[in-house]
BAFI-3210 file (N, C-alpha, C; in Angstrom, 3 decimals, decimal comma, padded with zeros to 6 digits):
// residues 269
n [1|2|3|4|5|6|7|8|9|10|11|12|13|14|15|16|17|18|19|20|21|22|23|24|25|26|27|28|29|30|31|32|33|34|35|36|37|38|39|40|41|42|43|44|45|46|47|48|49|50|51|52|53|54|55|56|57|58|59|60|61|62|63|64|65|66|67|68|69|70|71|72|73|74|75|76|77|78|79|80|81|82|83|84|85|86|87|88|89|90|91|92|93|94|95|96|97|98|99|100|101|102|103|104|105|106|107|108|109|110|111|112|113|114|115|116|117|118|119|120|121|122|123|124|125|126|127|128|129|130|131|132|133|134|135|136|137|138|139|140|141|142|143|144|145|146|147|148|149|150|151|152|153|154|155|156|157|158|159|160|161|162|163|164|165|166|167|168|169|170|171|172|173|174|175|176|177|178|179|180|181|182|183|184|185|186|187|188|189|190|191|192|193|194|195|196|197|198|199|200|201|202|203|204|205|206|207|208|209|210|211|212|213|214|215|216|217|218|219|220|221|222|223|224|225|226|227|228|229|230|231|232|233|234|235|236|237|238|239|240|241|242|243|244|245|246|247|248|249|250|251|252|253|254|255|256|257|258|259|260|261|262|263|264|265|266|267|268|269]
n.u [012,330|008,716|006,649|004,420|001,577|001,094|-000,675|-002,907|-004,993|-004,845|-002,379|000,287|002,003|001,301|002,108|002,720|002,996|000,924|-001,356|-000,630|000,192|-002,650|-004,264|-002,491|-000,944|-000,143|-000,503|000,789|000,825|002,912|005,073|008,460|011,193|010,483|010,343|007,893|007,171|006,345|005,331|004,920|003,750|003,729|001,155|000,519|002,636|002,502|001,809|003,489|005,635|008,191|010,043|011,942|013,789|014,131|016,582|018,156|018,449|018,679|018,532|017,871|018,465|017,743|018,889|016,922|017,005|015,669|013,586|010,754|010,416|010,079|011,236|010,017|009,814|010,069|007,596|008,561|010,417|009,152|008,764|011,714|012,204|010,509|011,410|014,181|013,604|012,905|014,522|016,584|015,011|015,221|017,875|018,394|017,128|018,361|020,377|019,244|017,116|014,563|012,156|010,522|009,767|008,315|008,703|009,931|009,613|011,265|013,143|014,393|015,106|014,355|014,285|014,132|013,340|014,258|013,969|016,309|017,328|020,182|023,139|025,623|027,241|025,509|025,764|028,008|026,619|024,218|026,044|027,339|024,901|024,200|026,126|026,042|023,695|022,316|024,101|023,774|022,603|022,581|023,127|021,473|023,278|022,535|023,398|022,004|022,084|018,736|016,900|014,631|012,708|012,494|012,773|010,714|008,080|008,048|008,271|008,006|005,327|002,248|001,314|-001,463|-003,181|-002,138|-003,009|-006,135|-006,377|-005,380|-007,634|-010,216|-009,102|-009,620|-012,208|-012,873|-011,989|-013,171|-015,703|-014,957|-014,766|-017,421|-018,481|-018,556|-017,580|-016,665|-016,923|-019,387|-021,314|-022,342|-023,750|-022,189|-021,896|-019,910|-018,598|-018,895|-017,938|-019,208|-018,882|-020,430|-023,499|-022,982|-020,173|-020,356|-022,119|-020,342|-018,893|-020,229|-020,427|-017,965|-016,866|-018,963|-018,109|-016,151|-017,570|-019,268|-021,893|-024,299|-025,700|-027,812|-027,502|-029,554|-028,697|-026,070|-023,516|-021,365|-020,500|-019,438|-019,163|-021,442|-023,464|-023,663|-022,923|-023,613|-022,090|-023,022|-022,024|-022,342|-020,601|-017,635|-016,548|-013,622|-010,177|-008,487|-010,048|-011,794|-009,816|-008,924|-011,090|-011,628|-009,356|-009,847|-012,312|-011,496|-009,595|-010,824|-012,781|-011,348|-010,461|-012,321|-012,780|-014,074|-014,296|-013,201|-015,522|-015,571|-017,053|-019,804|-021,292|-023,135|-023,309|-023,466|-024,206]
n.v [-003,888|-003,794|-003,182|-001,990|-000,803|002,644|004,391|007,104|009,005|010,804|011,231|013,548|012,870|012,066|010,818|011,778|009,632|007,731|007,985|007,677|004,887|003,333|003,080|001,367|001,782|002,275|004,061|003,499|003,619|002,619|001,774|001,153|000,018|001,561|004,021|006,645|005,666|005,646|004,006|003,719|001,200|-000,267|-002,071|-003,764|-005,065|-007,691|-010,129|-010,679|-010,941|-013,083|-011,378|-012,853|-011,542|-009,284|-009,287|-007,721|-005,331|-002,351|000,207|003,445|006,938|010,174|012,008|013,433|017,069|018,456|017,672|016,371|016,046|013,542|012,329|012,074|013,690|017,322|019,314|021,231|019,709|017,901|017,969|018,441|015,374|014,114|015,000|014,072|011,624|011,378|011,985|010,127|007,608|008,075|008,224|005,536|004,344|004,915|003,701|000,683|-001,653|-001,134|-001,972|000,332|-000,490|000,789|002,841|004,314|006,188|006,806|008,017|010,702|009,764|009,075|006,652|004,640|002,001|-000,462|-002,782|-004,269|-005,563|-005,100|-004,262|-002,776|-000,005|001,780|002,310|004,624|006,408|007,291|008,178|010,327|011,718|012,478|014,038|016,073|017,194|017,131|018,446|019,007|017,287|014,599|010,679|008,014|004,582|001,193|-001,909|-005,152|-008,334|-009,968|-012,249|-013,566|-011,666|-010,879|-008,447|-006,471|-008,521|-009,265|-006,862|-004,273|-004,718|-004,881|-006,063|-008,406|-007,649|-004,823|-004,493|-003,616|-002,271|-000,141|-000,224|000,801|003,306|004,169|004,171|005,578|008,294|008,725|009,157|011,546|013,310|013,334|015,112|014,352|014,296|012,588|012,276|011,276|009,331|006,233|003,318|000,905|-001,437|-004,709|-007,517|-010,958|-013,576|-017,360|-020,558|-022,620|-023,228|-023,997|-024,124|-020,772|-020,721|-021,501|-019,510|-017,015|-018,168|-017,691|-015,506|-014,299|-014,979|-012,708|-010,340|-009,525|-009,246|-010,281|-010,694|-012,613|-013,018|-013,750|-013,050|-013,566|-011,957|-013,097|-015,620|-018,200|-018,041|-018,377|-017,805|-015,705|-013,652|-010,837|-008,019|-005,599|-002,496|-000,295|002,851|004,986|006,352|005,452|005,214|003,538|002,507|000,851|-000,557|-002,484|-003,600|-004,847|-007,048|-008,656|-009,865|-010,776|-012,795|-014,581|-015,411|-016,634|-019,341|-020,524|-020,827|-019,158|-015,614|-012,090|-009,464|-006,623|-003,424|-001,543|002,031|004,753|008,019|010,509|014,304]
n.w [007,305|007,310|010,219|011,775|011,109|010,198|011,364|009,055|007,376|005,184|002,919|002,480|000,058|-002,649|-005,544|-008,934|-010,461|-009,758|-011,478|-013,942|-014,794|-015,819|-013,244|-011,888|-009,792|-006,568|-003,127|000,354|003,767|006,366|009,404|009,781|011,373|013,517|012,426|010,740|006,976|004,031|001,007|-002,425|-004,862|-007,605|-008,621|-010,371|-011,559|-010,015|-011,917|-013,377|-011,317|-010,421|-013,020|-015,336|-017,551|-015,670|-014,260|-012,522|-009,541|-008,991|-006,453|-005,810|-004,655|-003,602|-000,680|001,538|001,591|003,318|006,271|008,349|011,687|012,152|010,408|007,607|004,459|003,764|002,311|000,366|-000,748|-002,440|-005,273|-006,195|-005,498|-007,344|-009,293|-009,717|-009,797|-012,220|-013,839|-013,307|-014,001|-016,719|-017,436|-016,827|-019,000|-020,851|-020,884|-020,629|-020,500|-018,460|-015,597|-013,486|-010,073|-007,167|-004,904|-002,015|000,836|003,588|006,880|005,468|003,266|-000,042|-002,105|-005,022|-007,090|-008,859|-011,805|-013,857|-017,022|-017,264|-015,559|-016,567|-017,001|-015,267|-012,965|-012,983|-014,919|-013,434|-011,126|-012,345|-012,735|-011,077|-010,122|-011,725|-012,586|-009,629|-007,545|-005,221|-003,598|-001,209|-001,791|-002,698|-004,035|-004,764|-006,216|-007,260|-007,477|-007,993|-008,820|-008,555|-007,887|-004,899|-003,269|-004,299|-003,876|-001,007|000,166|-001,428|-002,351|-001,161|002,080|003,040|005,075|004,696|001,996|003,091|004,517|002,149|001,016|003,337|003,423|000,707|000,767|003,188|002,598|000,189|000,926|002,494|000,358|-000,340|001,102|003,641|007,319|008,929|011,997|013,180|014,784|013,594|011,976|010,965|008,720|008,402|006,309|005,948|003,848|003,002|001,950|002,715|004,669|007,424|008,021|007,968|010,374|012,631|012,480|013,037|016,056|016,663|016,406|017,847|020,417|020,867|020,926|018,989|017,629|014,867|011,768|009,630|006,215|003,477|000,546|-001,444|-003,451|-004,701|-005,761|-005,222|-002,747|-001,035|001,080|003,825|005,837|008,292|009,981|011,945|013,345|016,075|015,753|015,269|012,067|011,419|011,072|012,099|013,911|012,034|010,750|012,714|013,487|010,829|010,724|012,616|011,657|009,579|009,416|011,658|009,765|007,957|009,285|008,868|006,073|004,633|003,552|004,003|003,096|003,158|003,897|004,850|005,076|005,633|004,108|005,827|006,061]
ca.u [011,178|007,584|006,612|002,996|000,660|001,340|-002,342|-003,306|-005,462|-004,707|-000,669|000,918|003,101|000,553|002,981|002,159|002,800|-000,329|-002,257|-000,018|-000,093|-003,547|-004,186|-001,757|000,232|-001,007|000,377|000,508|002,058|003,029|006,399|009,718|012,250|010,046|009,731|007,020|007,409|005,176|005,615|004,635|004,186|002,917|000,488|000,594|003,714|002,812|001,223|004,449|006,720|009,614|010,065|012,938|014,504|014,964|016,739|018,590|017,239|018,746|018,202|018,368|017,211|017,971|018,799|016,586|017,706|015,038|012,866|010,809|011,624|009,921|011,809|009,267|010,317|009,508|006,844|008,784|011,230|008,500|009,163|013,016|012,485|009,945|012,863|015,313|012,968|012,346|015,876|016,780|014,274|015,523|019,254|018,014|016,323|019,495|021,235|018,920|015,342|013,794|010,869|010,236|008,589|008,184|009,431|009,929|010,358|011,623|013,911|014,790|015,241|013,265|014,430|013,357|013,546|014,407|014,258|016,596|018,448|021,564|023,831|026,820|027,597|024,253|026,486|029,039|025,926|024,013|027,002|027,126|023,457|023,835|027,021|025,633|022,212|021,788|024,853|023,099|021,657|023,414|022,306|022,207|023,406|023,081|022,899|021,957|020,747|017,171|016,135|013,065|012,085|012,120|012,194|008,981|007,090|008,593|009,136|007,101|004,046|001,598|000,491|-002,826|-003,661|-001,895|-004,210|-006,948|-006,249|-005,607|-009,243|-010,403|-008,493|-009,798|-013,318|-013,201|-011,321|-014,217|-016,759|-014,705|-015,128|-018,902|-019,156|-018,726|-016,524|-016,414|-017,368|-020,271|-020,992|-023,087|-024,374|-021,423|-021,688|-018,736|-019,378|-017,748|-019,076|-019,144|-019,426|-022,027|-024,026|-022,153|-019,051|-021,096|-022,809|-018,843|-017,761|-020,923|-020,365|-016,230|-017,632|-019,645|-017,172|-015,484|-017,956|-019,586|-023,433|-023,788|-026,846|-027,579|-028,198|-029,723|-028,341|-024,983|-023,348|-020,374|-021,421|-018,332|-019,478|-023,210|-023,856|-023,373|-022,586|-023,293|-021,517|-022,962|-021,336|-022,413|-018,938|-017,207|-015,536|-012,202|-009,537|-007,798|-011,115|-012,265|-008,798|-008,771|-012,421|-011,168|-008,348|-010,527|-013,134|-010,737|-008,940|-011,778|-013,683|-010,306|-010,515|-013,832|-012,966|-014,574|-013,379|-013,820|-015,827|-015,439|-017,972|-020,518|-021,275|-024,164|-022,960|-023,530|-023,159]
ca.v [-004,724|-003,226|-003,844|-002,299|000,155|004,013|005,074|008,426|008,877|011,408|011,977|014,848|012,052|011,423|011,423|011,953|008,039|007,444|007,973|007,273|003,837|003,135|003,002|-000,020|002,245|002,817|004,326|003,036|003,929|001,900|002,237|000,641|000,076|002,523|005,428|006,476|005,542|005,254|003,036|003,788|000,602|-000,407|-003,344|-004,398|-005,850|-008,791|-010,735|-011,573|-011,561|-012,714|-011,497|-013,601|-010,765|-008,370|-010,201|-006,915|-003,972|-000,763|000,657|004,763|008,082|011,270|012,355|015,184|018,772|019,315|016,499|016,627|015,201|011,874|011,206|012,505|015,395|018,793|020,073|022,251|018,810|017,145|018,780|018,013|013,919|014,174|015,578|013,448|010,687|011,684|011,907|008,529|007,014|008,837|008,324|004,191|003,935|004,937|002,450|-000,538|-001,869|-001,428|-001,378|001,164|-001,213|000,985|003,948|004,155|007,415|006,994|008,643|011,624|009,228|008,626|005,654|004,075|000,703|-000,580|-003,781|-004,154|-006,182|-005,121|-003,110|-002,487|001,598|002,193|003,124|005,680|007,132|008,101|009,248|011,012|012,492|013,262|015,234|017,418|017,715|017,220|018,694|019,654|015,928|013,167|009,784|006,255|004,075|000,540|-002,749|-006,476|-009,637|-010,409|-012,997|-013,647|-010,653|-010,677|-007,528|-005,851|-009,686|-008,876|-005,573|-003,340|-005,561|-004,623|-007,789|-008,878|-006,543|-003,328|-004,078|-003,988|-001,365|000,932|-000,754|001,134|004,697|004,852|004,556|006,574|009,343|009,384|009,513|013,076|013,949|013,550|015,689|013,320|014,802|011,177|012,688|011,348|007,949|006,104|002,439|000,545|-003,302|-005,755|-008,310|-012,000|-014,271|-018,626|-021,908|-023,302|-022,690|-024,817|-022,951|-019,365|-020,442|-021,685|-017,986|-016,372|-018,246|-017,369|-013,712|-013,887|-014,928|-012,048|-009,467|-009,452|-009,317|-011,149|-010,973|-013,758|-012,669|-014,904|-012,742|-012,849|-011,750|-014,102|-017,517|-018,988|-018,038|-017,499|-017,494|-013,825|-012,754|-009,332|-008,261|-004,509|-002,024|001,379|003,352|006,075|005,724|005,953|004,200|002,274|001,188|-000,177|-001,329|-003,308|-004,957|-006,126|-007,885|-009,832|-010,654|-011,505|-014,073|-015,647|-016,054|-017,618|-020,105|-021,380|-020,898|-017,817|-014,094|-010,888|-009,292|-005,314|-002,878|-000,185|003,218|005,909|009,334|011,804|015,638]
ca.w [007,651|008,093|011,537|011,933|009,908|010,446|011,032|008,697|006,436|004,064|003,052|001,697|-000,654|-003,743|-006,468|-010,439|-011,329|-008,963|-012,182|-014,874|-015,076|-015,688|-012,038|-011,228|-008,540|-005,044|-002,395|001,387|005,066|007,351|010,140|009,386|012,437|014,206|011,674|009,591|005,838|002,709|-000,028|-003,664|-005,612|-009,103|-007,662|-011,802|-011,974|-009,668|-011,911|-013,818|-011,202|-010,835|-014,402|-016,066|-018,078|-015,256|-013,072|-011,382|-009,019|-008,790|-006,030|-005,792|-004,448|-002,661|000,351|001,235|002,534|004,782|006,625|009,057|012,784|011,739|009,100|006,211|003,214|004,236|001,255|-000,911|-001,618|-003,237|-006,304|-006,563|-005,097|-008,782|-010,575|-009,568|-010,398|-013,431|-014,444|-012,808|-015,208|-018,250|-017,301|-017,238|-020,118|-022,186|-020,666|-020,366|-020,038|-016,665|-014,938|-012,125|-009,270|-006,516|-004,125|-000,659|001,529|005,083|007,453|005,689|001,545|-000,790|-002,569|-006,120|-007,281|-010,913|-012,495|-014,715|-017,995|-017,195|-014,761|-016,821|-016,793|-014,734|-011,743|-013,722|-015,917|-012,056|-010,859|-013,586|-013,476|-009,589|-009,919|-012,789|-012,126|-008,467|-006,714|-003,341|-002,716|-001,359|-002,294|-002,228|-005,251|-004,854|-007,052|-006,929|-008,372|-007,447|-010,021|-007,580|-007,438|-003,629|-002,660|-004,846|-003,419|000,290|000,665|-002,062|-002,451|000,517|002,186|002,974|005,763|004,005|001,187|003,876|005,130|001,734|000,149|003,532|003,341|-000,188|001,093|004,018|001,439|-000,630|002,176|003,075|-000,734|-000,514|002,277|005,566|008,010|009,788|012,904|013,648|015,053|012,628|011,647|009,757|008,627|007,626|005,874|005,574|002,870|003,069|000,780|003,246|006,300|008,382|008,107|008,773|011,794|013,007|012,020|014,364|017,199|017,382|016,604|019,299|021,778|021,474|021,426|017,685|017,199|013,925|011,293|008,391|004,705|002,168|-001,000|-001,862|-005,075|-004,700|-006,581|-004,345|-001,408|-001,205|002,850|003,982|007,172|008,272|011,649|011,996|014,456|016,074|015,471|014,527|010,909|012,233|009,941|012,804|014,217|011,004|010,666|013,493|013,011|009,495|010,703|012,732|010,825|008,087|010,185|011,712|008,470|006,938|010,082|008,471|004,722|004,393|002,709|004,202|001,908|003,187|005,254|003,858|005,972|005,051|004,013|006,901|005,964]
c.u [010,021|007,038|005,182|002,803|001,026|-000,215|-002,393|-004,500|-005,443|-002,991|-000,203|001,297|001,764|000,922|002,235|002,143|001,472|-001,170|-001,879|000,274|-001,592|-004,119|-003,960|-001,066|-000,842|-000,254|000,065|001,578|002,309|004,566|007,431|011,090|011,807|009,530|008,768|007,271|006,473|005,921|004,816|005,031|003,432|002,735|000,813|001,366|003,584|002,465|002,367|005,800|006,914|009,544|011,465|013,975|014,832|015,259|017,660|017,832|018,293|017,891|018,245|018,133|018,228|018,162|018,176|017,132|016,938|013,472|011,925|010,985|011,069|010,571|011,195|009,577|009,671|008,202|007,416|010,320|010,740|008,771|010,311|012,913|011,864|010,690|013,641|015,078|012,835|014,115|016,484|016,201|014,855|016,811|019,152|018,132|017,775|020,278|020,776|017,335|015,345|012,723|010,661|008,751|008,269|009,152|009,233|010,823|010,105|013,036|015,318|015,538|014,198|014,331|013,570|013,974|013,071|014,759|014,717|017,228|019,650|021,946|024,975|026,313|026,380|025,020|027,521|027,830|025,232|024,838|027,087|026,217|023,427|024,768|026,746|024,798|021,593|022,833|024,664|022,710|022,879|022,188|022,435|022,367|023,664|022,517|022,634|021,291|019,749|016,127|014,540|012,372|011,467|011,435|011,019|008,131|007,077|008,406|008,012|005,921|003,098|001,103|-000,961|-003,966|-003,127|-003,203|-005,697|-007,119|-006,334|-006,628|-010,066|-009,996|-009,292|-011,161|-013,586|-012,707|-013,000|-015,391|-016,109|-015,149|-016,601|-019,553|-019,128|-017,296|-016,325|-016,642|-018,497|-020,541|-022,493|-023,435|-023,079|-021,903|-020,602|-019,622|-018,264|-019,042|-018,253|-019,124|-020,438|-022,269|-023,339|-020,908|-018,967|-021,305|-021,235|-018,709|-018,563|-020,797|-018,816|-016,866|-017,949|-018,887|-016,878|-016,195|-019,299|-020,768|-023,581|-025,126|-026,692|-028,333|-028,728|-029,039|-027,015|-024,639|-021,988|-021,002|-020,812|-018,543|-020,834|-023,719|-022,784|-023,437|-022,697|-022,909|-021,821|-022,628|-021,938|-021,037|-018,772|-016,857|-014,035|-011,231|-009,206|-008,788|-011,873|-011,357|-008,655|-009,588|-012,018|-010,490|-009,095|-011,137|-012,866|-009,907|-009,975|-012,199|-012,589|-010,216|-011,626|-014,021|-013,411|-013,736|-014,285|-014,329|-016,379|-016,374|-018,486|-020,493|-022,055|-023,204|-023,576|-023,022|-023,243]
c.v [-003,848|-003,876|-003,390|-000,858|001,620|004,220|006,552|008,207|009,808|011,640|012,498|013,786|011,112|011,493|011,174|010,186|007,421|007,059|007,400|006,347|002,759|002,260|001,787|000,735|002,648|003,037|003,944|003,250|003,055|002,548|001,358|000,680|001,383|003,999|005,454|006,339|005,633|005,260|003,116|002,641|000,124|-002,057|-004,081|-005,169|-006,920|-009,997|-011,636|-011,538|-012,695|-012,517|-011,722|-012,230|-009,769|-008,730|-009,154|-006,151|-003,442|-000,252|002,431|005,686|009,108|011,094|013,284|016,141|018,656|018,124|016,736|015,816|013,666|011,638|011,800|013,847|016,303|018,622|020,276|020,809|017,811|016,907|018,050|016,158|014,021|013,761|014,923|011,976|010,324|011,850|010,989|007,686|007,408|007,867|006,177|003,870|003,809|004,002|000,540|-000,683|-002,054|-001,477|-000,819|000,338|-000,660|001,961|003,939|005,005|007,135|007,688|009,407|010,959|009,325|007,653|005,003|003,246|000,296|-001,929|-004,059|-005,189|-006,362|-004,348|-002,804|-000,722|002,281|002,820|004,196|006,394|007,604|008,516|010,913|012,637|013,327|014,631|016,598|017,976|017,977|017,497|018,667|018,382|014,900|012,372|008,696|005,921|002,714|-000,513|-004,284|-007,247|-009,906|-010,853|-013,241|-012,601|-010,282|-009,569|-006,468|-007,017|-009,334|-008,223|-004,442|-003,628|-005,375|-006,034|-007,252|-007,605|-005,191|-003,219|-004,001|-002,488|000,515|000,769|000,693|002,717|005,169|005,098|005,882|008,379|009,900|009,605|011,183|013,516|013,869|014,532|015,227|013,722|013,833|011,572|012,317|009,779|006,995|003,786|001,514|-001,260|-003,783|-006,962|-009,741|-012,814|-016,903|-019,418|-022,506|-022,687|-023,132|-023,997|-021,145|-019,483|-020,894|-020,281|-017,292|-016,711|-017,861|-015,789|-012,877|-013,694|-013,718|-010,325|-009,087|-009,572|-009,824|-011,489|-011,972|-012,261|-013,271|-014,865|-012,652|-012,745|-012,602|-015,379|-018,362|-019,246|-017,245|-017,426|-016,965|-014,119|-011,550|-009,052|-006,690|-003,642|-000,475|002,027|004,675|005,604|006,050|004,412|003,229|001,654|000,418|-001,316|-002,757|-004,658|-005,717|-007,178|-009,046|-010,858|-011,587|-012,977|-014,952|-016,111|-017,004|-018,867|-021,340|-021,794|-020,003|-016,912|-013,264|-010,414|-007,756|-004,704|-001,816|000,412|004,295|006,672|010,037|012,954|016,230]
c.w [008,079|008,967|012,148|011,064|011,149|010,045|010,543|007,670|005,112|003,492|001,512|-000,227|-002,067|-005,633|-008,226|-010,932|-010,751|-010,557|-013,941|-015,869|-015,421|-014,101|-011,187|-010,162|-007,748|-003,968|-000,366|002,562|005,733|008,532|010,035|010,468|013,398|013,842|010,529|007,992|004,698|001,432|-001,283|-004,630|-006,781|-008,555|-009,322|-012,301|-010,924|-009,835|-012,732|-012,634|-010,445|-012,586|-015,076|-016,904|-017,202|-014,113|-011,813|-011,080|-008,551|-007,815|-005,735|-005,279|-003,947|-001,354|001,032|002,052|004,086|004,724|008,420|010,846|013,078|010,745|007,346|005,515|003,296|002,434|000,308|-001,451|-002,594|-004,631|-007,087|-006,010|-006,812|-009,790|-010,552|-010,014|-011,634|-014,407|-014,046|-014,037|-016,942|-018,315|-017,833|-018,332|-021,069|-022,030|-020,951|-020,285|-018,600|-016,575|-013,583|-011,474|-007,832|-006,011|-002,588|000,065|002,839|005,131|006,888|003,537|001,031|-002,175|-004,244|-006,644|-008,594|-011,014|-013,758|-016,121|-017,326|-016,618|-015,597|-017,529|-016,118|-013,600|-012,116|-013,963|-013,845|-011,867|-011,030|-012,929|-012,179|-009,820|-010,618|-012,833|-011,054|-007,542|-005,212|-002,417|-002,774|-002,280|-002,388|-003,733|-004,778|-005,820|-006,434|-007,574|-007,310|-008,563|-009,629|-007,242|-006,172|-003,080|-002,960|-004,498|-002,170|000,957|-000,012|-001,972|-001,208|001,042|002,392|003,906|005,412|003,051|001,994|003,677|003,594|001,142|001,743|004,113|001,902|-000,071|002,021|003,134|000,203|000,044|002,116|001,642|-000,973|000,474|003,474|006,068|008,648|010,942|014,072|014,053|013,900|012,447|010,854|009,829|007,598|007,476|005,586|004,770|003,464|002,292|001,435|004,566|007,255|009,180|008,901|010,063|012,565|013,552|013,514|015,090|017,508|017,110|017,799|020,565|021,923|021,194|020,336|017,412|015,397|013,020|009,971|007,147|003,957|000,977|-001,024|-003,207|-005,314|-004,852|-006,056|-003,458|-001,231|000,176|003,292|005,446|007,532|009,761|011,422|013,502|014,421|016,162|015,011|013,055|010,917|011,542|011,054|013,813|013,508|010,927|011,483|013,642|011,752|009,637|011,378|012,446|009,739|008,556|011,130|010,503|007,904|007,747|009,150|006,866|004,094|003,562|003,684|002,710|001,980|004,303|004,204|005,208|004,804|005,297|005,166|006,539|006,975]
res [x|x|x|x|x|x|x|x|x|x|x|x|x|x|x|x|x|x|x|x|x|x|x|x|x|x|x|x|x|x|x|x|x|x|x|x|x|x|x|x|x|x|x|x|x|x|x|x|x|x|x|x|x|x|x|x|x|x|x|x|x|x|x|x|x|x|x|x|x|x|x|x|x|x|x|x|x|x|x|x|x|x|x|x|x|x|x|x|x|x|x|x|x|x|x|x|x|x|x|x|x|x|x|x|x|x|x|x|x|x|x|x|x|x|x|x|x|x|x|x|x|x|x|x|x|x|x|x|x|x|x|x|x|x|x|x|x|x|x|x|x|x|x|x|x|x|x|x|x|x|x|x|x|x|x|x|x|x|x|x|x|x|x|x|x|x|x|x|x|x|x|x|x|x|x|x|x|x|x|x|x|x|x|x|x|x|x|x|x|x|x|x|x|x|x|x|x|x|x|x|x|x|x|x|x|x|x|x|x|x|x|x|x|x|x|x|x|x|x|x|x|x|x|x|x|x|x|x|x|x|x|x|x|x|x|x|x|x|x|x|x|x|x|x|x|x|x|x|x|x|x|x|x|x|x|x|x|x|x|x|x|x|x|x|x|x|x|x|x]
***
């Protein structure tokens, strides 16, 4: 069960399928029974699921050698979790149609998750692939029906505030790639959008209560919701104090009918 967001913003763990998929995979941290984790999942596959033909999941992975005392894969195992990946997938394929819906490295695994046709000789053929190819690594092997595709809806799938949260890692990420050391305290505005005025002026006065200065827009680019909200803040750009304002804003505005509808921030070099 993920139980709250692991604040970082940059991690080591940006694996080659990141890009692979025409950029349906994304990767996200959070903490899991107390330890840090991050979850690699192909956001693409949730538009068919549950998908009727692969009604099992394979679950699989390594054990790694060397971890460090959170739980996360030293550096130089990156490499071999890859490899082992990469021959997991192979070892599949000969057996069965899958689809690889996600990975998930905590305390000291790294785990990968297969939707499959069919399990019959999928647990012999790993076996197999560990004993011959991967002597040195334990490892988990397990199976199950999951016609519902629970656990990539559940479990892989980021909810509402993960996706929040990695929409603002990928900003603040490219802020550092323009030059902004985030450092500096600066001007930011969030923004919630409306279907009528009514609703808005609702949103600003619960805003207000709790601390929120609160400007109108006339223009929005949402044809759904055309009365803007702008709630601007003097701040650092500091992921878990953006983090925190989103969640707000995003749950008041949904009070009223509203959408969050994100935050800008000038470049500073």
């Amino acid at each position: 069960m993920k139980f709250f967001k692991f604040i970082v913003l940059l991690y080591l763990f940006i694996p080659f399928y990141a890009t692979a998929q025409q950029e349906q995979w994304d990767t996200y941290m959070a903490k899991f029974a107390g330890k840090p984790g991050s979850i690699m999942v192909d956001l693409g596959l949730q538009e068919k699921a549950p998908d009727k033909l692969y009604p099992f999941l394979v679950i699989t992975g390594p054990k790694t050698i060397n971890c460090d005392h959170q739980g996360l894969p030293d550096k130089d195992q990156i490499n071999a979790m890859e490899e082992i990946l990469d021959a997991t997938s192979n070892f599949i394929t000969g057996i069965t149609a899958k689809k690889l819906s996600g990975t998930f490295t905590c305390n000291c695994e790294r785990l990968n998750y297969y939707y499959v046709k069919d399990t019959t000789n999928i647990r012999n053929a790993l076996q197999r692939m560990y004993a011959r190819s991967f002597p040195n690594y334990e490892y988990v092997l397990k199976m199950k029906l999951d016609k519902e595709w629970k656990t990539y809806r559940t479990f892989l799938f980021p909810t509402e505030n993960d996706q929040i949260w990695m929409e603002n890692n990928k900003l603040l990420s490219n802020m550092i790639a323009k030059g902004d050391s985030l450092n500096k305290v600066r001007h930011i505005v969030f923004i919630a959008n409306f279907t009528n005025d009514s609703m808005r002026n609702l949103f600003i006065n619960d805003v207000a209560s709790v601390g929120f200065n609160t400007n109108i827009s006339k223009d929005s680019l949402l044809s759904n919701y055309p009365f803007e909200a702008l709630i601007p803040q003097i701040m650092y750009p500091k992921i878990e104090l953006i983090d925190s304002i989103n969640i707000i804003i995003k749950n008041t505005a949904k009070k009223y009918k509203g959408v969050y509808n994100g935050w800008s921030s000038p470049i500073i070099k």
